[in-house]
C-alpha positions in Angstrom: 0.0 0.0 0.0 3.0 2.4 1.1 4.9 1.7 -2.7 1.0 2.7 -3.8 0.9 5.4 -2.1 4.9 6.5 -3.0 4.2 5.7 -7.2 1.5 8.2 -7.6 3.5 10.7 -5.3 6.3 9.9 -7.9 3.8 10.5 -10.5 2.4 13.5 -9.1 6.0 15.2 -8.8 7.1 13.9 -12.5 4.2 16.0 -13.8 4.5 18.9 -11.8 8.4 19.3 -12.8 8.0 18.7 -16.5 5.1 21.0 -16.8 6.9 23.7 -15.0 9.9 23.3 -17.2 8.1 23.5 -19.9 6.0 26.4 -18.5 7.9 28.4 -16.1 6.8 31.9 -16.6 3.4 30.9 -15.9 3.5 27.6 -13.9 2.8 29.2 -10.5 0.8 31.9 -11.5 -2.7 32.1 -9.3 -4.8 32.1 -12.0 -3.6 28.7 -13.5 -6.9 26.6 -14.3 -4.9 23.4 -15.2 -1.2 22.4 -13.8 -0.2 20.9 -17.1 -1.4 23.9 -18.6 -3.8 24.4 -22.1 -1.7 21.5 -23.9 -0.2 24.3 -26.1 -3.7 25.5 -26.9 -5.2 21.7 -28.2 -7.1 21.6 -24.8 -9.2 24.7 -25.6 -9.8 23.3 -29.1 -11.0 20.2 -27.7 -13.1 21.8 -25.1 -14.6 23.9 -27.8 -15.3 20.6 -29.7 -17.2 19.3 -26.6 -14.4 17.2 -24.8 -13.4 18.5 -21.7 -11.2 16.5 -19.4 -10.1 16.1 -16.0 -7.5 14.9 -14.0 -6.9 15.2 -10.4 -5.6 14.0 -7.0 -6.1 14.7 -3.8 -4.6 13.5 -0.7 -5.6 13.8 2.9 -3.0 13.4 5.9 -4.0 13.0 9.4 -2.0 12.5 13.0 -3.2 11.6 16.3 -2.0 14.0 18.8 -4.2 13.5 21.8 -6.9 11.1 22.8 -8.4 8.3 21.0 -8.4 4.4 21.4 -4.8 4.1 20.9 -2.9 7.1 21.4 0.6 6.0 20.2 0.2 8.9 17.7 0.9 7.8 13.6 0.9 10.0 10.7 -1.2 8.1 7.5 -2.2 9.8 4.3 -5.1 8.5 2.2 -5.6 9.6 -1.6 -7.9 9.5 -4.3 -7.1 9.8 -8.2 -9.4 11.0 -10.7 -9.7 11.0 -14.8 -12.9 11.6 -16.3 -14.1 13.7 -19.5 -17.5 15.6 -19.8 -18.9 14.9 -23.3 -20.7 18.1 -25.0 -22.7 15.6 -27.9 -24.7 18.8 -29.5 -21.0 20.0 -30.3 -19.8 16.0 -31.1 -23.2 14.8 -32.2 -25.6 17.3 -32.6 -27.8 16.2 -30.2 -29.5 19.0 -28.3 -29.1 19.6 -24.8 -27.4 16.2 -24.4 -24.0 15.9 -22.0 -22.2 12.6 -20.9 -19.4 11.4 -18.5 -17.1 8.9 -17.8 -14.6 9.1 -14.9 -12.4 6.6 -13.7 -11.1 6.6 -9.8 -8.1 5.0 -7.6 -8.4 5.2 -3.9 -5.6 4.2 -1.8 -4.0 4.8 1.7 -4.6 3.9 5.4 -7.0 5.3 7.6 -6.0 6.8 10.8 -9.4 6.9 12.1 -9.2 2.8 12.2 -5.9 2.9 12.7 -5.9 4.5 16.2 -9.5 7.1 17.1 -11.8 3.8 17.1 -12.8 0.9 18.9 -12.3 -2.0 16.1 -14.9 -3.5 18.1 -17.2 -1.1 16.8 -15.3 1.0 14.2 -16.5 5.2 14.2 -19.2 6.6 12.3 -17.1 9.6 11.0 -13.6 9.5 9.7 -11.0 12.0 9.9 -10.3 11.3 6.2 -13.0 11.6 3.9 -11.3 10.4 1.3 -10.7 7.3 2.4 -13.4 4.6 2.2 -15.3 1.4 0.0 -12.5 -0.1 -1.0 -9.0 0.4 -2.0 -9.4 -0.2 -5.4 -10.0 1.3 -9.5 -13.6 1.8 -9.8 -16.1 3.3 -12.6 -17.8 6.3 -10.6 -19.5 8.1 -13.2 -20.8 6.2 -16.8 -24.0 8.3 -18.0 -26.3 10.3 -20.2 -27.9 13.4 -19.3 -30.7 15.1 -21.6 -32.6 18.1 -21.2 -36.1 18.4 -22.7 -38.8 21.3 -22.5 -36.3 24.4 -22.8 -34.5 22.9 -19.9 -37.5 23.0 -17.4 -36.8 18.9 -17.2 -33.6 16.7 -16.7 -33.6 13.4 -17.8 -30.5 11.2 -16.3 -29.6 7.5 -17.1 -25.9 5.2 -16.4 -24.4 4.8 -13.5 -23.6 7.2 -11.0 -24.0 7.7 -7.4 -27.0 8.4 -5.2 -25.7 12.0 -4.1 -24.5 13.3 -7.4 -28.2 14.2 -7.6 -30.1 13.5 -4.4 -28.9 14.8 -0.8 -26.3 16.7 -2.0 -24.1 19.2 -0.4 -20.9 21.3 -0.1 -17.9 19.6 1.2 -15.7 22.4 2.7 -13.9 19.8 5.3 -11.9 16.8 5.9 -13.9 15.3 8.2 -16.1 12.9 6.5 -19.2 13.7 8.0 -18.9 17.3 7.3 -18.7 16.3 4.0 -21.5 15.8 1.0 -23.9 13.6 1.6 -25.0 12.4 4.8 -27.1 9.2 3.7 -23.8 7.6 2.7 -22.4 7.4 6.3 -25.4 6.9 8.3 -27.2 4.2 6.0 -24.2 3.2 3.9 -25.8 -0.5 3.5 -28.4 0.7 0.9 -27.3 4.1 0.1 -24.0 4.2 -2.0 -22.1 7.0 -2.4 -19.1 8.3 -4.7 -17.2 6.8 -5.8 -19.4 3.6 -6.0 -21.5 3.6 -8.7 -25.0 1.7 -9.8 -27.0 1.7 -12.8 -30.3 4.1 -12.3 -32.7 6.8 -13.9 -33.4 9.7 -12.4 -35.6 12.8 -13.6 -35.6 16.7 -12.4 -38.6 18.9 -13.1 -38.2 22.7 -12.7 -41.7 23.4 -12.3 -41.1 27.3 -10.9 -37.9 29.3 -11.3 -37.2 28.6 -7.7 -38.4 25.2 -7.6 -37.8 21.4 -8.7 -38.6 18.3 -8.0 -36.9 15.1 -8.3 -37.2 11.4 -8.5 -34.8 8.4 -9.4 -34.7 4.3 -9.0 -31.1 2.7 -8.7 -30.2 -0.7 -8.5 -29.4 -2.1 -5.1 -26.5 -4.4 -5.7 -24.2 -5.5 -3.1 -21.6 -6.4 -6.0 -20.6 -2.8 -7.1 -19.2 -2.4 -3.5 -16.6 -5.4 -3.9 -13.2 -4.4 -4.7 -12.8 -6.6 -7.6 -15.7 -5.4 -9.0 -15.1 -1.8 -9.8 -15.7 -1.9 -12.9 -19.0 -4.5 -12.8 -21.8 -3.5 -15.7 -24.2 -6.4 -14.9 -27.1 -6.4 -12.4 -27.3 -9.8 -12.0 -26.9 -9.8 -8.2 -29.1 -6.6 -7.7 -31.5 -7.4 -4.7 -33.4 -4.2 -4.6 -34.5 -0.5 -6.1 -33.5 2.5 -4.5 -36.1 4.6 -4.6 -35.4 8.6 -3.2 -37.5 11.6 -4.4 -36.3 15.6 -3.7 -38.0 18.7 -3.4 -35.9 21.7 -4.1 -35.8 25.6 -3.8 -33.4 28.1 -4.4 -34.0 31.3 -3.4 -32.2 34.8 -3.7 -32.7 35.8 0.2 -31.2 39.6 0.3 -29.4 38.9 -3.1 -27.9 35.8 -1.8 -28.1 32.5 -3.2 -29.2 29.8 -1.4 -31.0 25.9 -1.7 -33.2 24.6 0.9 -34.1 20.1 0.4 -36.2 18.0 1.7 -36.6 14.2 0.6 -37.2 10.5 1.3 -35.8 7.6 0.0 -37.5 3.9 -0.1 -35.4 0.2 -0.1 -37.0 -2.8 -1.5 -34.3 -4.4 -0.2 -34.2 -6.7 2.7 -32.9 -5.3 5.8 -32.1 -7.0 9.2 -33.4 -5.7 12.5 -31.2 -4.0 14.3 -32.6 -5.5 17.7 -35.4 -8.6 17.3 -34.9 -12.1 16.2 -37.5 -13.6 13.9 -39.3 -14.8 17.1 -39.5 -11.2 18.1 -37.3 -11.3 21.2 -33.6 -9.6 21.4 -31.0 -11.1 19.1 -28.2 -13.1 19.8 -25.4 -14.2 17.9 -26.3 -17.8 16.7 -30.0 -16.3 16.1 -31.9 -15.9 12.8 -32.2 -11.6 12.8 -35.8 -10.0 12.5 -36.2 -9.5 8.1 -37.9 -6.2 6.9 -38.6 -5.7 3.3 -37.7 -2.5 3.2 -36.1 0.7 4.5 -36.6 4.3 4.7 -35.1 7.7 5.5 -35.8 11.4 5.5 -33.0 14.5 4.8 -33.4 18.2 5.0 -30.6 20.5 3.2 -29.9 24.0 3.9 -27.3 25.9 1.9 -27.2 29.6 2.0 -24.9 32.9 1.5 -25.5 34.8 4.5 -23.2 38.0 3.6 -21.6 39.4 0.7 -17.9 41.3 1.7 -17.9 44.4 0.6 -21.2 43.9 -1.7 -18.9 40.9 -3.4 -21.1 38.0 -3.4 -18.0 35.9 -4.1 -16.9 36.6 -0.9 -18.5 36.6 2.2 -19.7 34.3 4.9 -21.7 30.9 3.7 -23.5 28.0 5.8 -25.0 25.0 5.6 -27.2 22.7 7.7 -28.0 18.8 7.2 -30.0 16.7 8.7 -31.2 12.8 8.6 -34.1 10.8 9.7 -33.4 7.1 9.6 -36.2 4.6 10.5 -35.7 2.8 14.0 -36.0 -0.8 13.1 -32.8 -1.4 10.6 -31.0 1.6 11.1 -28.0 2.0 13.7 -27.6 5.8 13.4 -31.3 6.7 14.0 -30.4 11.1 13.4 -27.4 12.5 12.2 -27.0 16.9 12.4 -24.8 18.9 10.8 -24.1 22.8 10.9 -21.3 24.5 9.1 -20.2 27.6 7.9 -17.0 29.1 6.1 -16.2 32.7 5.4 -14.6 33.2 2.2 -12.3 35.9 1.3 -11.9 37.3 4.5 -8.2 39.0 3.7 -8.0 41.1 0.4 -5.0 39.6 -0.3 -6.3 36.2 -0.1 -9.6 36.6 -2.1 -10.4 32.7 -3.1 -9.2 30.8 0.3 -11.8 30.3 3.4 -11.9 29.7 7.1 -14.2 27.0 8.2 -15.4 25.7 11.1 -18.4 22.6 11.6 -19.5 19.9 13.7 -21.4 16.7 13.0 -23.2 15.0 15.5 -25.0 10.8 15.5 -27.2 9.5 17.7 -27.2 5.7 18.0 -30.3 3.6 17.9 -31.7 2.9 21.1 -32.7 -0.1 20.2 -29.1 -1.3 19.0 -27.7 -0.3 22.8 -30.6 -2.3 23.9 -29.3 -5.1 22.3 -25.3 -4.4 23.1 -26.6 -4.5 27.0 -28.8 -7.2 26.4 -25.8 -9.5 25.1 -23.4 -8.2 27.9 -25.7 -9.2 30.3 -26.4 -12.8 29.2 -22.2 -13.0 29.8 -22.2 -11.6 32.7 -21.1 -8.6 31.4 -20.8 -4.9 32.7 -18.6 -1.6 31.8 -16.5 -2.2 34.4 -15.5 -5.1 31.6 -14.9 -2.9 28.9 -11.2 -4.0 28.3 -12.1 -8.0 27.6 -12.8 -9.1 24.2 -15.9 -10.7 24.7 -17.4 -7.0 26.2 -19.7 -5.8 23.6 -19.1 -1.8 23.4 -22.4 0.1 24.1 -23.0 2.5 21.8 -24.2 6.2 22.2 -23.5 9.2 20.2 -20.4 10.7 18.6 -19.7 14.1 17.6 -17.1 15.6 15.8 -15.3 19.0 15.3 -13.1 20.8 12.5 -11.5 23.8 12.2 -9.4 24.4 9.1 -8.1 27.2 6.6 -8.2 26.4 2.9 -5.5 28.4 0.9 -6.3 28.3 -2.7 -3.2 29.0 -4.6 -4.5 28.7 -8.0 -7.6 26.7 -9.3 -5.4 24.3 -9.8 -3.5 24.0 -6.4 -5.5 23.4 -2.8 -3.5 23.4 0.8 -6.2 23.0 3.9 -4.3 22.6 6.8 -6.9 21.3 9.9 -7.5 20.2 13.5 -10.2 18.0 14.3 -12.1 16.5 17.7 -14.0 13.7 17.7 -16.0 13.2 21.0 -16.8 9.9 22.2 -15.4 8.0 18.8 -18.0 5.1 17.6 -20.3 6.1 20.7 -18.2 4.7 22.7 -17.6 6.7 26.3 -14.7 4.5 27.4 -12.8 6.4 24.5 -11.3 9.3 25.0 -12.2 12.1 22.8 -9.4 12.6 20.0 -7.4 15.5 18.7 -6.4 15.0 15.4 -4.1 17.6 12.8 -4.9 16.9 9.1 -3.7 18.5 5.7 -5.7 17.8 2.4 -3.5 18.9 -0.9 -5.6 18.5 -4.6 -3.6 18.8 -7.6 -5.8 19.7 -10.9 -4.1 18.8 -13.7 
């Protein structure tokens, strides 16, 4: 994983040297879209024949400093590596209002959060590296076709793609994974898949007011596409379910200021186990056949808004944002996630693009899943006092977490945010102590 790790570091260096031989006056300029530049002018030519590309990495350090389930403080880094291309087809094909993409990702690297903040017992609900997570492997994240019918007042979607490239979407302006994008993805992760997993589905957006839209998909539910090896897996042979979420939007101007306020639902079809009941109804067990329910739901509310403009600059100013989930009690763990943010961006006139940011994330744990933690520990005889034995189940409860970071945008093409993060009470877990963490995310554009 290290040599991994060390080859697209080598990579990443190789690129940045040639191009800045080749382009030294510029190279560093802040204003830079691209790294490698305009390809002596053939990438504009190809943008303006409706192929646009992109390549990209980003990686994400983090070290222990205080706190945690192990505090014998490590430093890991975890990385992702993107290529894709947008496809204009009016320009390529002629047809109207018609875009496409493919994008190919890498993930790699070692989690710190695993490695050291959590009980493995019980594993933590955030992560102190976003980037890191389903799988450590080359995957198809985006494959799909997007038409727009009705001068644009409806969006027609098909391929695959992930659930939050178009349902319970949000800013992601941190490290921390919970604070950000999508929330689904890390409190019902078994049936809600997020980048850069991909499943086939068919989704559809009506603008049916200039402030307002409403949308409504059905995916594939298919436990293969989260393998490893099967990155790259076009069949639906194993699919065991529709994901069904639907998404009222509106986007006001509130003083001038642009903001989008969500609510929606999503129904499983899948089979999901009971977090707490048998099939005979009574607390589960291991050794036990769980409870079966033949579906699952949730509920999400989204709030994104400018709340200033500095100096009457609406590129600037201060910005926040506010998710929350609603996860039904019988198969869910995390029964309510919260999360509040804001940034300020622009603050020093010097320094127009980069941002201070501070959020927190909060999940509460199922009652009924520490009803069956206690229930188990009983039946061994069992009590916190026992916390340090392997057969102790941990009981869970809620977890919050913390950031604080500045993001220094060099160029469009160059990100440094440098960060500190806290997680309280890591997996739910009180015999934990809370964890200070120091993180650095770097993205490359190239």
């Amino acid at each position: 994983m290290k040599k991994q790790i060390l080859n697209q570091l080598t990579l990443l260096a190789t690129s940045i040297v040639l191009a800045q031989s080749a382009l030294a006056n510029d190279f560093w300029s802040q204003d830079r879209q691209y790294l490698l530049g305009d390809w002596a002018g053939e990438r504009t030519k190809l943008e303006d024949k409706g192929y646009k590309f992109n390549l990209a990495f980003i990686n994400e350090t983090a070290q222990n400093v205080d706190g945690g389930y192990n505090d014998n403080s490590i430093n890991t880094n975890a990385s992702q590596l993107t290529l894709g291309t947008q496809l204009d087809l009016n320009k390529i094909a002629g047809w109207k209002d018609t875009t496409a993409a493919i994008t190919i990702t890498k993930r790699d690297g070692q989690p710190l959060t695993n490695e050291r903040i959590a009980d493995p017992r019980t594993g933590a609900f955030s992560s102190v590296q976003e980037i890191y997570g389903r799988g450590q492997s080359w995957r198809l994240s985006q494959f799909w076709l997007k038409k727009e019918l009705f001068d644009k007042s409806l969006q027609v979607k098909i391929g695959k793609m992930g659930l939050s490239e178009d349902f319970n979407a949000s800013h992601c302006e941190f490290q921390n994974l919970m604070l950000c994008g999508s929330q689904l993805g890390k409190t019902v992760g078994d049936v809600w898949y997020n980048w850069p997993v991909a499943s086939w589905g068919l989704n559809a957006k009506y603008k049916f007011a200039p402030e307002w839209a409403f949308a409504v998909g059905i995916y594939e539910l298919n436990n293969e596409n989260l393998l490893e090896k099967r990155g790259f897996n076009m069949d639906m042979d194993k699919t065991k379910g529709a994901m069904i979420p639907v998404e009222l939007s509106w986007t006001p101007k509130l003083n001038g200021l642009a903001g989008e306020y969500k609510v929606g639902a999503f129904y499983s079809t899948k089979q999901s186990n009971d977090v707490k009941s048998n099939v005979d109804g009574g607390i589960w067990v291991t050794g036990q056949d769980k409870k079966v329910h033949d579906g699952k739901h949730s509920i999400w509310l989204n709030a994104q808004q400018q709340l200033t403009a500095h100096d009457n600059n609406t590129k600037r100013g201060l910005f926040g944002s506010a998710n929350f989930t609603f996860n039904d009690k019988a198969t869910s763990t995390v029964i309510s996630s919260q999360q509040l943010a804001v940034w300020y961006k622009g603050a020093f006139d010097a320094r127009p693009n980069d941002s201070i940011g501070l959020g927190l994330a909060h999940f509460d744990v199922n009652k009924r899943v520490r009803d069956r933690q206690s229930y188990t520990n009983d039946l061994n005889g069992l009590d916190a006092s026992d916390y340090h034995l392997k057969q102790y189940i941990p009981v869970q409860h809620d977890e919050l977490n913390v950031e604080l970071n500045y993001t220094f945008n060099w160029s469009p093409s160059v990100m440094i945010r440098p960060n500190i993060q806290f997680m309280h009470q890591p997996g739910g877990v009180k015999q934990i102590d809370d964890a200070w963490v120091l993180g650095l995310t770097t993205r490359f554009i190239f």
